[in-house]
C-alpha positions in Angstrom: 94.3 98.1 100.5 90.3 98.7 100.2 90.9 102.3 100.7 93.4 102.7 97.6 92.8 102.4 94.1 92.7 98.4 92.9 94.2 97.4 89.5 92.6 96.4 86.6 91.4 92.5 87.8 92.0 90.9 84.6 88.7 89.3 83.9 87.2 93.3 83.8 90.2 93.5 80.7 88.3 93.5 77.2 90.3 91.0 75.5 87.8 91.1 72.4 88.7 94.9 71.9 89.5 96.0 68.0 92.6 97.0 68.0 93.3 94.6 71.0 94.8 95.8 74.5 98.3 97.2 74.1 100.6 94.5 75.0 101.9 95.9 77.9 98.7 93.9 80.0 100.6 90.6 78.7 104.1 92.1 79.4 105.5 90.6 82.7 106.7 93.5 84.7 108.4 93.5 88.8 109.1 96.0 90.9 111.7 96.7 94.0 110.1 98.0 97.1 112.6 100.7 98.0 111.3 102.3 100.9 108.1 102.4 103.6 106.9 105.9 104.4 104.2 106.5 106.8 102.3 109.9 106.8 102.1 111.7 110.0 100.4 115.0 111.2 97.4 117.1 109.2 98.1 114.1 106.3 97.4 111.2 108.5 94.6 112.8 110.0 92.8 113.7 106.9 93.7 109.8 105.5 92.4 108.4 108.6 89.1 110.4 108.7 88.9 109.6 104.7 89.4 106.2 105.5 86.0 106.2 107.9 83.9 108.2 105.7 84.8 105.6 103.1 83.5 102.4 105.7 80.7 104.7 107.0 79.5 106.7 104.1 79.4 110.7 104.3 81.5 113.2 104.1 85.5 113.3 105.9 87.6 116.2 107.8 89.8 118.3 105.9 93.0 118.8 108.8 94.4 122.0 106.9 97.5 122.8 108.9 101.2 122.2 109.5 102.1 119.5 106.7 99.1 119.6 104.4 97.5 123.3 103.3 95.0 124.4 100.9 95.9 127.4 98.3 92.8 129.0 95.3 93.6 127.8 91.8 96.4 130.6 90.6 98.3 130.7 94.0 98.6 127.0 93.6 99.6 126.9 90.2 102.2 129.6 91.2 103.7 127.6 94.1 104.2 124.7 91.7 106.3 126.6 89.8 107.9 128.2 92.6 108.5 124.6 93.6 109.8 123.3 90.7 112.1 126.0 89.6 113.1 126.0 93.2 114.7 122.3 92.6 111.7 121.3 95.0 110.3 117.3 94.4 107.0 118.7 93.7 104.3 117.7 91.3 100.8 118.1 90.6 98.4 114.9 90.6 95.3 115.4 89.2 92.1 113.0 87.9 91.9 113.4 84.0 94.4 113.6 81.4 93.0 117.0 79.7 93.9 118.4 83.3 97.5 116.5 83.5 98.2 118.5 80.2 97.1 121.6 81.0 99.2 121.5 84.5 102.0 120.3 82.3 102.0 123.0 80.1 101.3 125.9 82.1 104.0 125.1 84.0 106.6 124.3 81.3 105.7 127.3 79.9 106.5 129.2 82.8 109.9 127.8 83.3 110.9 127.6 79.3 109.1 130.3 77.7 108.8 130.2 74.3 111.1 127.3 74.0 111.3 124.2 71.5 108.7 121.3 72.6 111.8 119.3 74.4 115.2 121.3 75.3 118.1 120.0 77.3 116.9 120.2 81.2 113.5 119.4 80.8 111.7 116.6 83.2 109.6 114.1 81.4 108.1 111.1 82.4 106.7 107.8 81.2 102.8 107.5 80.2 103.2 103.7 79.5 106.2 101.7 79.6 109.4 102.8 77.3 110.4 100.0 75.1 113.8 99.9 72.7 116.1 97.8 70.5 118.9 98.9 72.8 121.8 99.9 70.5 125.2 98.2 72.1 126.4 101.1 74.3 122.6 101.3 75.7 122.6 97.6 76.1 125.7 97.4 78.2 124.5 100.0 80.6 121.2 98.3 80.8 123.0 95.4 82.0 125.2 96.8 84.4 121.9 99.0 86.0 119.7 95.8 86.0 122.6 93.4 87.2 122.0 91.2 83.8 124.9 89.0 82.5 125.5 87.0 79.5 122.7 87.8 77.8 122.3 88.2 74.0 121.3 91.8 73.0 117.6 92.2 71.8 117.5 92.8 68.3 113.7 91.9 67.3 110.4 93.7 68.2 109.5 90.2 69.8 112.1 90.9 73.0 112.4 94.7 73.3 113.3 95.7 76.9 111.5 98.2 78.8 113.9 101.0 79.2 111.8 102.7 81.4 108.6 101.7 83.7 105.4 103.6 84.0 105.5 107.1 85.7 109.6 106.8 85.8 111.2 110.2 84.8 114.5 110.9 82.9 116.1 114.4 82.2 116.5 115.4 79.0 120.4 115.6 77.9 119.9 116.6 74.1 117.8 116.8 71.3 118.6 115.5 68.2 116.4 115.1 64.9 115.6 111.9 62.8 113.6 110.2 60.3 111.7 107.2 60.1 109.9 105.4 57.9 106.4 104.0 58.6 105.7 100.7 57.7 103.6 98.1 57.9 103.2 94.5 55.9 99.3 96.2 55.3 100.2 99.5 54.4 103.4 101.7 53.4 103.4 104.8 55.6 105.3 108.5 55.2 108.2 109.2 55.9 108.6 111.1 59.3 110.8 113.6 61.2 111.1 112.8 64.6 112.8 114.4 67.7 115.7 112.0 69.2 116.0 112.6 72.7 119.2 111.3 74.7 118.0 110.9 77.8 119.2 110.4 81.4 116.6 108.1 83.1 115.9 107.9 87.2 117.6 104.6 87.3 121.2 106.2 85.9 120.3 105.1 82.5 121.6 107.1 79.3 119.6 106.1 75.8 117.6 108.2 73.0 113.8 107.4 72.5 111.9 108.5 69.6 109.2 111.3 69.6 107.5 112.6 66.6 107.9 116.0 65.9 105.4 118.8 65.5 105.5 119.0 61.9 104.4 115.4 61.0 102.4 114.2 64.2 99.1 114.7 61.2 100.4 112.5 59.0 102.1 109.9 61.7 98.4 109.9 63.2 96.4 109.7 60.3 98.7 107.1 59.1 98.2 105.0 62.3 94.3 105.4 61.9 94.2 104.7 58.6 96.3 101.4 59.5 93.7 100.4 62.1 90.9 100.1 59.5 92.9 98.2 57.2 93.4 95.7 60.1 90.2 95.5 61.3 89.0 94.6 57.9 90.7 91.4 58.0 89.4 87.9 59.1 89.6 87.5 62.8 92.5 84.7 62.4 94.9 87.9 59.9 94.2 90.5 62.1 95.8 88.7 65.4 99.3 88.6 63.8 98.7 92.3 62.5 98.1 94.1 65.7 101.5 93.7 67.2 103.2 94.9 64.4 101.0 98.3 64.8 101.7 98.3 68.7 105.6 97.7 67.5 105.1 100.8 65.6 103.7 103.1 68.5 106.6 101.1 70.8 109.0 103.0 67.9 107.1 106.4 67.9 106.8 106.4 71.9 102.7 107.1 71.4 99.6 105.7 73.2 96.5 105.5 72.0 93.5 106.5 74.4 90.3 106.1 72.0 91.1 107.1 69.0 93.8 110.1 70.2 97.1 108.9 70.0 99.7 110.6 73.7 103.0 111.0 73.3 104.5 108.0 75.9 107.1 110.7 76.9 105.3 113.6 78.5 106.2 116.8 81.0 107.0 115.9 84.7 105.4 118.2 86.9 101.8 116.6 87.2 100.6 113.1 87.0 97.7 111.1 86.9 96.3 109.9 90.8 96.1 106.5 88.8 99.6 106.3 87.8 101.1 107.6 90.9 100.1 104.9 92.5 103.2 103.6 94.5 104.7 107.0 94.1 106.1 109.2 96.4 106.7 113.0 95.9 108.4 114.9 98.0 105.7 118.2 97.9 102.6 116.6 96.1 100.0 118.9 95.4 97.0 116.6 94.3 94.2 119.2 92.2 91.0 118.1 94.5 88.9 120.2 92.1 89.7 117.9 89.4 89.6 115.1 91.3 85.5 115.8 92.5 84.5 115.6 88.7 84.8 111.5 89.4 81.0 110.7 89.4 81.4 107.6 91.3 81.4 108.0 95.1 84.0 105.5 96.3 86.1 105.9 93.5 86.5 109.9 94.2 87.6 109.1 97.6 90.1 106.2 96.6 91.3 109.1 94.3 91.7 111.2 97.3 93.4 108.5 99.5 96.1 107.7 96.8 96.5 111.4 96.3 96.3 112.6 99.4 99.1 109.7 100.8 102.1 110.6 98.0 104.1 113.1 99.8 106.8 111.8 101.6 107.5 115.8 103.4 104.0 117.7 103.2 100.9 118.4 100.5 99.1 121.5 98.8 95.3 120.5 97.8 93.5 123.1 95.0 89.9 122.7 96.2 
């Protein structure tokens, strides 16, 4: 669809970036079309006239009434917490990380004051894919979910499963702590305390992921940085079997690196990127249009606002 936002085409992918693309663009992934939804009322006409100004150029029709409204910046904010704490499928979508965080955090804050970073009943979700060595109970369960049989259990970094997809959420069962070791052929790294979460993931699955904890995310990032230079100072033909052992090493710590800032993989449920919504549907979305309008290209801010606009599956609150 024109009017949505395209993927990546693959000859637009910088394949001669230093440290390479994360390996999830050479990671064959599939997905299950579960459902069709078609918008109707207030949504569909605001899609429809969006959809026109986007062929014709100018500006579309905002239809605020029955299933989609409008609300100032703290009423919003309030009814997403309302919404959330309410047991309500609601979450905010929004244009740029810094914003996704902020929304995040405001709202967790709201419902768990003052509490730990992760605590039994929080709602996270998946920045980029969640990949494991499956231990043998997580393994089984795996199998059973994704109808595998007879199949040897991964125990290499070269055929890690992906526990969980892009934008999937779990529920946080427990927290645990750990430690890990950073290492490297290149480079020995510290040693570093991490938070073990057991999980319960949308698809039924039960595992723990990795998350580095407060008090040695310095040292787990400066050691990652440190190990970038390292490789980079290599001949072209070392540094290509290098680079995967570093991505195995954010696989393990459940980070992404955007620039030079490394995300936790694992972050707070109630907003979203409109880019990795994409195929989503929520049942209140509440897409931050504000945010949204600080896209400097024209068609893209209104691709932004289709895929946005078109997540709920009941009705939509925009922040303008």
């Amino acid at each position: 669809d024109w009017a949505q936002l395209c993927p990546v085409p693959d000859d637009e992918l910088d394949r001669t970036a230093e440290p390479p693309l994360s390996l999830v663009f050479n990671t064959k992934q599939t997905f299950e079309l579960t459902a069709v939804h078609r918008n109707d009322g207030a949504i569909a006409r605001t899609a429809l006239s969006l959809r026109e100004a986007m062929r014709g150029g100018g500006k579309f029709k905002l239809f605020l009434e029955g299933n989609l409204t409008a609300l100032k910046e703290d009423k919003w904010a309030n009814l997403l917490i309302e919404s959330v704490e309410g047991g309500v499928d609601a979450k905010a979508l929004a244009f740029t990380n810094a914003r996704v965080a902020a929304i995040n955090a405001q709202v967790r804050s709201a419902l768990f004051p003052g509490a730990e970073k992760y605590i039994a009943g929080d709602k996270l979700q998946a920045k980029e894919p969640i990949f494991k060595i499956p231990d043998a109970e997580e393994w089984a369960a795996y199998c059973e979910i994704n109808d595998i049989s007879s199949r040897k259990k991964p125990d290499s970094d070269k055929n890690k499963p992906i526990l969980m997809q892009t934008a999937s959420e779990c529920v946080v069962l427990n927290v645990g702590r750990a430690e890990l070791q950073l290492w490297h052929p290149l480079l020995l790294g510290p040693r570093v305390q991490c938070y073990e979460l057991n999980v319960l993931s949308d698809d039924g699955l039960v595992f723990s992921p990795l998350a580095v904890h407060d008090d040695s995310r310095i040292a787990a990032c400066a050691y990652l940085s440190e190990l970038v230079e390292v490789i980079r100072k290599l001949t072209p033909g070392d540094r290509a079997k290098h680079w995967g052992a570093y991505y195995s090493l954010l696989e393990d710590l459940n980070l992404v690196v955007k620039k030079t800032k490394y995300l936790d993989r694992l972050q707070y449920g109630y907003a979203i990127t409109v880019h990795q919504s994409q195929g989503s549907t929520i049942e209140f979305a509440m897409p931050d249009f504000a945010n949204i309008s600080k896209c400097q290209a024209p068609m893209m801010r209104k691709q932004l606002q289709m895929v946005a606009l078109t997540r709920p599956s009941d009705r939509a609150c925009l922040l303008l």
